[in-house]
N, C-alpha and C positions, 0 to 999 in steps of 0.2 A: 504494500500500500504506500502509494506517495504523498507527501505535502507538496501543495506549489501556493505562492505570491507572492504578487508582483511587490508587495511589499509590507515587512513584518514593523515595522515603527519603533515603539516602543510599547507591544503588546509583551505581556508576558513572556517567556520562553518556554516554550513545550518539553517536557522530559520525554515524551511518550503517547502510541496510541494504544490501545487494547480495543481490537475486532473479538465481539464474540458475538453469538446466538441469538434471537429471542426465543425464549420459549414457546412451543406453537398453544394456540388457543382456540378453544371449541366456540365452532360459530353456531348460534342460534338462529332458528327458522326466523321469519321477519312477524311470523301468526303468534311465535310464543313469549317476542321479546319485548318486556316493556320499555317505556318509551322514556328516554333518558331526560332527567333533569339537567337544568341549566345549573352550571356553575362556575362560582366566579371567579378569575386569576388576579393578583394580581401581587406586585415585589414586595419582598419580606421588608417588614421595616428597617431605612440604611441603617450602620454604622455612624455614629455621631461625625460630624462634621469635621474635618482638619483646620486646627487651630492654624491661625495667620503666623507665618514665619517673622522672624524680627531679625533685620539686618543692619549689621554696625561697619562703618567704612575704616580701613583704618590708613592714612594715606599721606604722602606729602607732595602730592602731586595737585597742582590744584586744576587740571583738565579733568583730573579723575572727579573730584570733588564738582565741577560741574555736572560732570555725565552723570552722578549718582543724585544731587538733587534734584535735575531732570526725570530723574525717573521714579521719585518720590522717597529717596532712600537720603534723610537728613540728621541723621545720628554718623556724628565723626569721632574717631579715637585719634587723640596724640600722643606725643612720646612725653610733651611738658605742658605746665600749667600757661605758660608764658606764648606758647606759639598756639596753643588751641584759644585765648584772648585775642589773639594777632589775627586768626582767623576768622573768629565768629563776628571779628569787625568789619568783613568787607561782603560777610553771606551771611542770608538768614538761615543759620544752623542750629542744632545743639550739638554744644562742644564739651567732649570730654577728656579727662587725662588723666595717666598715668602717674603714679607714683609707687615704685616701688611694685609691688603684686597686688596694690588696689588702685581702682580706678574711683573718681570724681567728677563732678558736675562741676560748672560754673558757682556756682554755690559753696561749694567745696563740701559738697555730702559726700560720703562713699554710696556708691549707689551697685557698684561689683568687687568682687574679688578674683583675680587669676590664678590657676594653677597650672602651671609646667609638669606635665607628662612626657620621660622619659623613659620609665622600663616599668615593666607589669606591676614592679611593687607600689611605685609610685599613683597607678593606679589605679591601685586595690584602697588606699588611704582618701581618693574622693569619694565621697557617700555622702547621700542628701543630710546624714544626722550630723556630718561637719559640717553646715555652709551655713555662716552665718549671714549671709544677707539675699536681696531676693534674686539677684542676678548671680550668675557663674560664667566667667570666662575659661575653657580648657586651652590651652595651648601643646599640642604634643608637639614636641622635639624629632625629626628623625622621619622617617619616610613608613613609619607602620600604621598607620591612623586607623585603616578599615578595621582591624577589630576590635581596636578600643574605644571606634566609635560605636560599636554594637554594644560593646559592653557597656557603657555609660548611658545610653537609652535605654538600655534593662536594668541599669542601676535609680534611674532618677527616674521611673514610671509611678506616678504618683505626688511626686515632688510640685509642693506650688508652686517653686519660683522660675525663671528661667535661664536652661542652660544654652551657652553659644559655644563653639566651635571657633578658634581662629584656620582660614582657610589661606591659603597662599595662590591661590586663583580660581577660576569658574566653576574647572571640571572637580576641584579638591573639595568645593564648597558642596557640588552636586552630592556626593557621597555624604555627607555630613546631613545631609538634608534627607537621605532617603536612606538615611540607615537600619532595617530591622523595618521596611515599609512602613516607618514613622518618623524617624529622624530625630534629628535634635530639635529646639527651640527654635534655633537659631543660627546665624553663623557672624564674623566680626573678619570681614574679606582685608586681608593685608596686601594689598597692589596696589604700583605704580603704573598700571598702563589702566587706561580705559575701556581698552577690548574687554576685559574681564567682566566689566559693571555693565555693558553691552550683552555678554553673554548671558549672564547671570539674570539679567530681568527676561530676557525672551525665554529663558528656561521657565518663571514664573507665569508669562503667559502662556506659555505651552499646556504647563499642569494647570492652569486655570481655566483653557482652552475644551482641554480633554474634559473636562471635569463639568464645564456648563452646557453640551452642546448636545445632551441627550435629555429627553425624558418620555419617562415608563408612563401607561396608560393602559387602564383595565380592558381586560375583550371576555367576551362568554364562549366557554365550548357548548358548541349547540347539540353536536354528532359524533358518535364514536362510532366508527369503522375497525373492523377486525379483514384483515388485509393478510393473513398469513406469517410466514417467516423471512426472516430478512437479517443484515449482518447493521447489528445499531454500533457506534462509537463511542469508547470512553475515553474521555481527555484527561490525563493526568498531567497537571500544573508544576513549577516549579515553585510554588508560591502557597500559603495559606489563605482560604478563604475564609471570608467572616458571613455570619448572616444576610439575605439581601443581596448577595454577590453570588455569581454565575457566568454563565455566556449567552450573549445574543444568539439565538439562533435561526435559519429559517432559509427558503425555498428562493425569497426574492432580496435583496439590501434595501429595498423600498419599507420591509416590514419583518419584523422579528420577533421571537419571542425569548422571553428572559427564561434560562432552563436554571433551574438553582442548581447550587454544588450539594456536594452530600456530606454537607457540615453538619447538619442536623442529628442528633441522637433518636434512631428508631427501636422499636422495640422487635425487629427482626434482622439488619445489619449493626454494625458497629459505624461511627463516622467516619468518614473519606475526605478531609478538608479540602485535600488537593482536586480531588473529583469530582467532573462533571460528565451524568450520561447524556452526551449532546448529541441525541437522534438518530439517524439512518448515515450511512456514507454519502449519499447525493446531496447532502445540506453542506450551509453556509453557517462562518458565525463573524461577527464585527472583529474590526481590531480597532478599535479606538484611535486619533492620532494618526491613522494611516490611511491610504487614496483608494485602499482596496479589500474586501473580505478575505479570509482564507479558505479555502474548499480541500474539501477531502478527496481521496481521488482514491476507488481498489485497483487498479493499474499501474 
């Protein structure tokens, strides 16, 4: 069996198909069969909403500092109290700084704390029950970020305040954002060029993009047809599903139906998070973000 499209986006990544069976089903005379009631479909209640990301510029470039108030991002980090005053006098900014492993307002509140991350042990010693104030800045050292940014979004789930990331460009911040299909708070972008703050907001519209540009709508099955055996598809994800979530599926891209995954706890399978049975081989399902569906093909 093949996959073909013209283009996968940034839809999930497939691990896997499983072709099996359906079981065959005895068809009823049309004199004996009553006559089916309507019933209504329609998507499991979402997952709560993704909080609003919070980005801190941190920078001495002052093109950068244009591009990023341009595009709504007016939180700056300095290295001193003296050049973040120097700047907020020629832009309307809020300007903060450094001193030391805390950061300041204009006011001269401590309004964060930094912590440099170097090697696992260092942090293993971040944990929501040290952080005395409501902001956290991380700073890892060194080029291993990916999984101690995982680890830090499974450490601070629940925490009220919020954590950022320092990123050293676009693609560095993207990881920090989408780590554990949750991310961090935040990120506190340390660049001198402006492609970065460029990138960085069109990645925002992207995920903002994806994310407004559909919506689900109830339909009634009026008719069930028993139609024999056939070889249905299961999609196994590389990703966990939550409630509400599934694959579009269906016959035409004009019209879809939402097939749930098999997150659900029944009382005759066990849960399949990654799993979706998404119908016969001749269907279609969306890819979100991309020009084109994917189709299944048994050839």
């Amino acid at each position: 069996m093949a996959v073909s499209s013209s283009s996968l986006g940034s839809a999930k990544a497939l691990a896997c198909f499983h072709a099996s069976y359906l079981a065959p089903r005895r068809t009823a005379s049309s004199s004996t069969c009553p006559r089916l009631p309507s019933i209504k479909m329609c998507a499991s209640p979402a997952p709560p909403a993704e909080s609003r990301k919070t980005v801190w510029v941190w920078t001495e470039n002052r093109q950068v500092m244009t591009a990023a108030v341009e595009r709504g991002w007016s939180t700056f980090l300095f290295g001193s109290k003296d050049l973040a005053n120097d700047w907020s006098s020629t832009a309307r900014i809020l300007p903060l700084y450094i001193d030391g492993l805390e950061i300041f307002d204009e006011g001269n509140k401590k309004v964060a704390a930094i912590s440099k991350i170097s090697s696992p042990s260092e942090l293993q010693l971040i944990q929501p029950d040290n952080v005395e104030v409501q902001n956290t800045v991380i700073h890892f050292q060194g080029d291993w970020q990916v999984i101690p940014a995982e680890n830090i979004v499974a450490a601070f789930q629940g925490f009220a305040g919020t954590v950022l990331a320092v990123s050293k460009n676009s693609t560095e911040a993207q990881v920090f954002l989408e780590a554990l299909e949750q991310g961090l708070d935040g990120v506190v972008l340390k660049v001198e060029n402006m492609d970065d703050i460029i990138k960085l907001k069109d990645y925002f519209d992207r995920r903002n993009e994806t994310k407004s540009q559909l919506q689900l709508t109830k339909a009634t099955v009026s008719k069930v047809e028993v139609v024999g055996m056939g070889d249905r598809v299961c999609v196994d994800l590389c990703s966990i599903m939550q409630p509400g979530e599934g694959l579009l599926v269906g016959s035409y891209a004009r019209g879809m139906f939402l097939v749930h995954s098999e997150c659900l706890e029944t009382n005759y399978i066990a849960s399949r998070p990654f799993r979706v049975n998404a119908d016969s081989m001749n269907v279609f399902f969306s890819n979100l973000g991309a020009r084109a569906c994917i189709c299944y093909s048994p050839w």
